[in-house]
MMTF fields as JSON, N, C-alpha, C and O atoms, coordinates in Angstrom:
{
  "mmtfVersion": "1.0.0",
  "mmtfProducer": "UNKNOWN",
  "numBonds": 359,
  "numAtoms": 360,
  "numGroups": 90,
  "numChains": 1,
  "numModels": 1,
  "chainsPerModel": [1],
  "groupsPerChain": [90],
  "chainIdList": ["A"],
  "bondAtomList": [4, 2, 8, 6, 12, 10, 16, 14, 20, 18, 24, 22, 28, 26, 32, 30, 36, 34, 40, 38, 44, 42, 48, 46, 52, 50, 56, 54, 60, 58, 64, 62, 68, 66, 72, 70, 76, 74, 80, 78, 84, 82, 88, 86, 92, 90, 96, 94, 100, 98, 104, 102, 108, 106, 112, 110, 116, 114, 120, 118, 124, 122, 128, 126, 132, 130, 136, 134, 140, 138, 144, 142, 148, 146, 152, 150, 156, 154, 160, 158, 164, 162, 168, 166, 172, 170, 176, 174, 180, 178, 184, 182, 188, 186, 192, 190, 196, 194, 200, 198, 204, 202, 208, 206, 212, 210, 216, 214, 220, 218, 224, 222, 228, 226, 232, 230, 236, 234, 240, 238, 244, 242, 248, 246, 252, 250, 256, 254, 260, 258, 264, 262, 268, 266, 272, 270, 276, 274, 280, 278, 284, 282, 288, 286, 292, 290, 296, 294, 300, 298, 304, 302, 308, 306, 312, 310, 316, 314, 320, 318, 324, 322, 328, 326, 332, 330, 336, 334, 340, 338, 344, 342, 348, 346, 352, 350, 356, 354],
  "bondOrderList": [1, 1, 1, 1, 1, 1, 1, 1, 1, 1, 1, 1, 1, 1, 1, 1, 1, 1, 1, 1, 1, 1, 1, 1, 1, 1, 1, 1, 1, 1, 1, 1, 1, 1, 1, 1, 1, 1, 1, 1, 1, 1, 1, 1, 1, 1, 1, 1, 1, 1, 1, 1, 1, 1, 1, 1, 1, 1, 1, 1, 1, 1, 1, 1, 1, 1, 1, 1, 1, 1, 1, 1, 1, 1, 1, 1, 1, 1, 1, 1, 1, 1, 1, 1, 1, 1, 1, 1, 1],
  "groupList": [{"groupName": "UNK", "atomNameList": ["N", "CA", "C", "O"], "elementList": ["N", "C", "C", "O"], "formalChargeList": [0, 0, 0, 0], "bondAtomList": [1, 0, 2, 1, 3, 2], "bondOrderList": [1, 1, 2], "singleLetterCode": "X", "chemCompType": "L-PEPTIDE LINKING"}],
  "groupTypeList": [0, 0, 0, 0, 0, 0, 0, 0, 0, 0, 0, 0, 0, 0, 0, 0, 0, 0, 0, 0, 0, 0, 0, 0, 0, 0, 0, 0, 0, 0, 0, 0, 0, 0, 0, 0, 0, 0, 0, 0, 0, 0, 0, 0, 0, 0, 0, 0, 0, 0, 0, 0, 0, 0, 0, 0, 0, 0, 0, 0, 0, 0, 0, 0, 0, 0, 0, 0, 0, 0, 0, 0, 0, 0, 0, 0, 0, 0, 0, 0, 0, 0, 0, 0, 0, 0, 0, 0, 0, 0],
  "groupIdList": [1, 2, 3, 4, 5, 6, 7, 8, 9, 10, 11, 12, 13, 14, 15, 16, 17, 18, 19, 20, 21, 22, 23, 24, 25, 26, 27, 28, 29, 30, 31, 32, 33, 34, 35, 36, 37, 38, 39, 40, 41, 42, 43, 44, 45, 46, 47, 48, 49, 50, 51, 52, 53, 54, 55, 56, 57, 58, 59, 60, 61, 62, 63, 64, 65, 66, 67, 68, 69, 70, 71, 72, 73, 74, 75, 76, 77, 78, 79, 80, 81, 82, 83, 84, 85, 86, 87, 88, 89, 90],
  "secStructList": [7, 7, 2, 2, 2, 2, 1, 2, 2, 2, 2, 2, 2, 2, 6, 7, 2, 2, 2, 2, 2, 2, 6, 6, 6, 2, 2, 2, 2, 2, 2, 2, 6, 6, 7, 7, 7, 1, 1, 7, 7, 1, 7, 7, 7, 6, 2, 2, 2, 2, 2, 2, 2, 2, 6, 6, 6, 1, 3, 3, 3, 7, 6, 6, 1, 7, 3, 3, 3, 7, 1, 1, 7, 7, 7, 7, 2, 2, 2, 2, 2, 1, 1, 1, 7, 7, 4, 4, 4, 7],
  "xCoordList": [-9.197, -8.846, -8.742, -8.148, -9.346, -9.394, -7.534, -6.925, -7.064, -6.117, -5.429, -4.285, -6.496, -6.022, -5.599, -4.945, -6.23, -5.335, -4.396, -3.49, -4.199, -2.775, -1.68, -0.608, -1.714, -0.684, -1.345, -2.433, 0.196, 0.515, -0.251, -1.18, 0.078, -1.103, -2.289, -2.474, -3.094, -4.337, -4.146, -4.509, -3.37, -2.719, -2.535, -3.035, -1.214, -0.91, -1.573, -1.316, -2.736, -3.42, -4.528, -4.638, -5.125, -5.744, -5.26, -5.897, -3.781, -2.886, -2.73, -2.808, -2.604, -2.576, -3.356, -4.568, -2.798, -3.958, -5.192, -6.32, -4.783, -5.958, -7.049, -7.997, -6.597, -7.44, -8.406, -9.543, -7.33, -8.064, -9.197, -10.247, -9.081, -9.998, -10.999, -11.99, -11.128, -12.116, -12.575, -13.768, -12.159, -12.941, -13.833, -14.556, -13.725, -13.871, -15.05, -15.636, -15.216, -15.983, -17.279, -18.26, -17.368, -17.842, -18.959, -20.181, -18.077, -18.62, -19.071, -19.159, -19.541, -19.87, -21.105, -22.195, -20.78, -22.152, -23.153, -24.296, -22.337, -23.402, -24.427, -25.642, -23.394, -23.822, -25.342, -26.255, -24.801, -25.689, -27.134, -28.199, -27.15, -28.013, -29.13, -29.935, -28.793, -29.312, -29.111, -29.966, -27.298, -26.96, -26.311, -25.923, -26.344, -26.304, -24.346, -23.625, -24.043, -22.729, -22.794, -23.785, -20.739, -20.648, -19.822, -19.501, -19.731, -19.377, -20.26, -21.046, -19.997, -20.942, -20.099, -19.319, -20.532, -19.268, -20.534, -21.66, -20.331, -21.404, -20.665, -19.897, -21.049, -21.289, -21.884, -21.921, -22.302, -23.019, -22.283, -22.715, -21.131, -19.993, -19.349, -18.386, -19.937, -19.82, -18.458, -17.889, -17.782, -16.4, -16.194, -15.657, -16.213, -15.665, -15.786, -14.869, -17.138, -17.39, -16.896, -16.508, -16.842, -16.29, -14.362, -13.604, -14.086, -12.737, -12.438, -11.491, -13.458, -13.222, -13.787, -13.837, -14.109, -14.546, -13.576, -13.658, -12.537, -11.26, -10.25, -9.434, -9.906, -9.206, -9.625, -9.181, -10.611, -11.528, -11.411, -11.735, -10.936, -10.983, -12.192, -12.208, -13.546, -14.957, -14.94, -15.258, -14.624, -14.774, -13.115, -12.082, -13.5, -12.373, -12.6, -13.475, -10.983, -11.937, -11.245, -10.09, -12.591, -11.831, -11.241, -10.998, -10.977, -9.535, -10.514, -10.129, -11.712, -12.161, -12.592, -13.418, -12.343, -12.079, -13.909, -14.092, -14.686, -16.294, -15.896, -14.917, -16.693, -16.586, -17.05, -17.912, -16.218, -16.816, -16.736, -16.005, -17.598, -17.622, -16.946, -16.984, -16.298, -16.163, -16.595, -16.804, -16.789, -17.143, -18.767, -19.158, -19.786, -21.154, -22.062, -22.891, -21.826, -22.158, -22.314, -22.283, -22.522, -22.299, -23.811, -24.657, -23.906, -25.573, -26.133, -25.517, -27.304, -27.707, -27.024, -26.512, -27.025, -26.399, -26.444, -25.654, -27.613, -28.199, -27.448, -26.532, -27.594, -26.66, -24.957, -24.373, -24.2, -22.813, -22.821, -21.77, -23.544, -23.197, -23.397, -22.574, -24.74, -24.663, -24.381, -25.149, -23.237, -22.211, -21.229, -20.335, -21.423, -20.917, -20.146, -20.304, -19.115, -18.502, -17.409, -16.721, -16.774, -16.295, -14.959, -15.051, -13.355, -12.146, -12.386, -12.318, -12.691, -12.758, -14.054, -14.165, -15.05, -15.469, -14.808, -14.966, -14.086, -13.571, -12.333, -11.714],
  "yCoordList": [-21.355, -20.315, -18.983, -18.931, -17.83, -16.959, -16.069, -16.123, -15.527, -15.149, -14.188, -14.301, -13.11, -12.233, -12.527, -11.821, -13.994, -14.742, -14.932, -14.864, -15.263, -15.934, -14.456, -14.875, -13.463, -12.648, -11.948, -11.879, -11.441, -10.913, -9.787, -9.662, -8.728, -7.742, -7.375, -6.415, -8.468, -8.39, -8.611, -7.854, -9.934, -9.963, -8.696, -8.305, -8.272, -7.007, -5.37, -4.342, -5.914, -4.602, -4.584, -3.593, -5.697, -5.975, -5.985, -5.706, -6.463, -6.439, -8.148, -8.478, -9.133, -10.214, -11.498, -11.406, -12.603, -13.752, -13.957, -14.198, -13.811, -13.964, -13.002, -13.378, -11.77, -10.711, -10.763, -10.35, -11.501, -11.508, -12.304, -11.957, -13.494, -14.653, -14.315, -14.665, -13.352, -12.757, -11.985, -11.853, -11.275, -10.333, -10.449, -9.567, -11.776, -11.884, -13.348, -13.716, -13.808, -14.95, -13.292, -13.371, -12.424, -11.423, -10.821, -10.69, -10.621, -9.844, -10.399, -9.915, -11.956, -13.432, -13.354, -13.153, -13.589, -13.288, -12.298, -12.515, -10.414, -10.257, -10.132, -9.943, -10.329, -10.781, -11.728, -11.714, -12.499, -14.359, -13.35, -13.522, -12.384, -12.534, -10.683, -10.041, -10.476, -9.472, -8.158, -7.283, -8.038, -6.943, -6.776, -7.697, -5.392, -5.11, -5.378, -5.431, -5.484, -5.647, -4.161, -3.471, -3.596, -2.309, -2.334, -1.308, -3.123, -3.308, -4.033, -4.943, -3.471, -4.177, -5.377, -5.127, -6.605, -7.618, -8.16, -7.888, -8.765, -9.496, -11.149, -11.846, -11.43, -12.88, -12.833, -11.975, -13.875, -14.305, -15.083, -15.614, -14.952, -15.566, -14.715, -14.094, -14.552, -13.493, -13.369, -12.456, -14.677, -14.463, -13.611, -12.648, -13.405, -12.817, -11.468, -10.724, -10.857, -9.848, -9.291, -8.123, -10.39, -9.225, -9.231, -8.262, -10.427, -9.757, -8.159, -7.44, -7.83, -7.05, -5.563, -4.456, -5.858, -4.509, -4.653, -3.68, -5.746, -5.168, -5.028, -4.48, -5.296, -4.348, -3.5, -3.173, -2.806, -1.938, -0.542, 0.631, -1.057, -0.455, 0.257, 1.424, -0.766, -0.446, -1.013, -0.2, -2.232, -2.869, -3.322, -3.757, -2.996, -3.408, -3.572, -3.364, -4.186, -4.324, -3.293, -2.885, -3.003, -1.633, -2.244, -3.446, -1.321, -1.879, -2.287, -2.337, -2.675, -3.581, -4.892, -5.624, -5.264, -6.264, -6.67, -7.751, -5.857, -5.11, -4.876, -4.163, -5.519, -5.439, -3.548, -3.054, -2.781, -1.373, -1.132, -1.679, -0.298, 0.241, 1.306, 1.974, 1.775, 3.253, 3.73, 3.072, 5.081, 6.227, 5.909, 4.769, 6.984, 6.898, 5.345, 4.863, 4.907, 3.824, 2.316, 1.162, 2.964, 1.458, 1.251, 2.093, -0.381, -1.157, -1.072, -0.547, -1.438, -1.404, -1.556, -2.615, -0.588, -0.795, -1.698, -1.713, -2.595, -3.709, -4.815, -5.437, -5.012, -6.178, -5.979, -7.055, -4.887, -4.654, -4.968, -5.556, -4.84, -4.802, -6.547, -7.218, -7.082, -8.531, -9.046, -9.287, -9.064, -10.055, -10.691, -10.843, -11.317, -12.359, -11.978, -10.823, -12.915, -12.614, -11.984, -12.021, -11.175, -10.541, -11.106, -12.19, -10.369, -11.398, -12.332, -13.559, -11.353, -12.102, -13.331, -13.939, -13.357, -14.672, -15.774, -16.969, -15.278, -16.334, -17.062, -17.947],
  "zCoordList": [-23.73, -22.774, -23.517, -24.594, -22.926, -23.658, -23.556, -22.487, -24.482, -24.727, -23.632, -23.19, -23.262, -22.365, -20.95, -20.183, -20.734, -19.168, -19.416, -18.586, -20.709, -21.018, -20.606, -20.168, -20.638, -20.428, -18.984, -18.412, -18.787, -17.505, -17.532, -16.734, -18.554, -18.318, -17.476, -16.728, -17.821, -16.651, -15.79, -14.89, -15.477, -13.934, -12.778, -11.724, -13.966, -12.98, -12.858, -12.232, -14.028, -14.192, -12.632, -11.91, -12.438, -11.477, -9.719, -8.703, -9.952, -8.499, -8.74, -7.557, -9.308, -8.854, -9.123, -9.32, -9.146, -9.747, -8.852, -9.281, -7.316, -6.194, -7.117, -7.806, -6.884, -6.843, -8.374, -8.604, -9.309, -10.799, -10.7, -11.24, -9.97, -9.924, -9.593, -10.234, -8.251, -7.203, -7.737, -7.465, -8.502, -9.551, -10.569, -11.034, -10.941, -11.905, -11.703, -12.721, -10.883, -9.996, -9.473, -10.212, -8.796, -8.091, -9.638, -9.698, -10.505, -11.593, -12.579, -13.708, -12.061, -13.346, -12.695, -13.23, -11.059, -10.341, -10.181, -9.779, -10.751, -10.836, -11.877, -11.823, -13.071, -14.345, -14.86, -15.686, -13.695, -13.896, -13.187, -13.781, -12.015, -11.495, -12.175, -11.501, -13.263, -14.166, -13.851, -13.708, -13.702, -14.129, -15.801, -16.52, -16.105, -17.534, -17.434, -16.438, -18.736, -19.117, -19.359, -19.597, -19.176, -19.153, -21.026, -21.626, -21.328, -22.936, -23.891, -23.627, -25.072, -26.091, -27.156, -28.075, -26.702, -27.787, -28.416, -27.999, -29.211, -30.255, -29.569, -30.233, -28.389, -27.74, -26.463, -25.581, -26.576, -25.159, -23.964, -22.942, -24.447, -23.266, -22.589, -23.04, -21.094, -19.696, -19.889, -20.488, -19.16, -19.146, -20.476, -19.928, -21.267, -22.422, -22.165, -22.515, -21.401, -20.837, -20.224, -20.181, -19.463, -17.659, -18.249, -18.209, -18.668, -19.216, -19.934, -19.615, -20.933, -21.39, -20.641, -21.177, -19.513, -19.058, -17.85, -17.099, -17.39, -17.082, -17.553, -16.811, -18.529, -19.637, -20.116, -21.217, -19.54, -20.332, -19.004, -19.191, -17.893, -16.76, -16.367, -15.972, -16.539, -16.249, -14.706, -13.838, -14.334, -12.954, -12.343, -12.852, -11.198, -10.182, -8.601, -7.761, -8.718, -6.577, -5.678, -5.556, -5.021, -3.792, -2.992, -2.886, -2.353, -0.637, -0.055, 1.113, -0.083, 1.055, -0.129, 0.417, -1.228, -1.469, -2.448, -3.007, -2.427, -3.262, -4.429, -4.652, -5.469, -6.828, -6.863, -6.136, -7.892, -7.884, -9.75, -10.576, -9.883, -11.501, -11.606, -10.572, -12.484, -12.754, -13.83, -14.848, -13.678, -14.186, -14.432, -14.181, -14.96, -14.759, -15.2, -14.427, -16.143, -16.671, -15.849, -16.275, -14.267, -13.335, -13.756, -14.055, -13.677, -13.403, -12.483, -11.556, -12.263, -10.67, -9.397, -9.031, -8.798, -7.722, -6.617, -5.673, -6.835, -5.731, -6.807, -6.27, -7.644, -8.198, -7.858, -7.723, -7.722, -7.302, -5.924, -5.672, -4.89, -3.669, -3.339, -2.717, -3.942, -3.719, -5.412, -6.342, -5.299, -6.083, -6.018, -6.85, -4.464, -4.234, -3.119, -2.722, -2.36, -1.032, -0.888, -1.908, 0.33, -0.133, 0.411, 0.987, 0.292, 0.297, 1.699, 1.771, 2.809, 3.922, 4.451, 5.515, 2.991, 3.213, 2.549, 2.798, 1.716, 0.643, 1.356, 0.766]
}
């Protein structure tokens, strides 16, 4: 298990375990389906990724529950919008 679940931090940096999961399930998907990573780690393990680009405060979820990027450095924008369902399909 990677270390940074282990603390609350991300939890509450995100709003919550729902919301961490969903985030993070949303941004694996759009990963898997060839969007670029918004950090550079020397591994090939996503999860390791998308963790660090929310601690990194690169991705998060808007009030309607849509994976979003910040600041200029977002990936394609057709990979963010279909990356997966959104709270009210889940």
């Amino acid at each position: 298990m990677l270390d940074e679940l282990k603390e609350e931090e991300i939890v509450n940096k995100v709003g919550g375990r729902f919301k961490l999961s969903t985030l993070i399930q949303k941004r694996l998907v759009a990963l898997n389906r060839g969007a670029r990573p918004l950090v550079e780690l020397p591994t090939k393990n996503m999860m390791e990724v998308v963790i660090r680009e929310i601690m990194e405060d690169k991705i998060y979820l808007d009030t309607s529950g849509n994976l979003a990027v910040s600041g200029d450095d977002s990936p394609d924008v057709g990979a963010i919008n279909d990356a997966g369902p959104t709270l009210d399909d889940l």
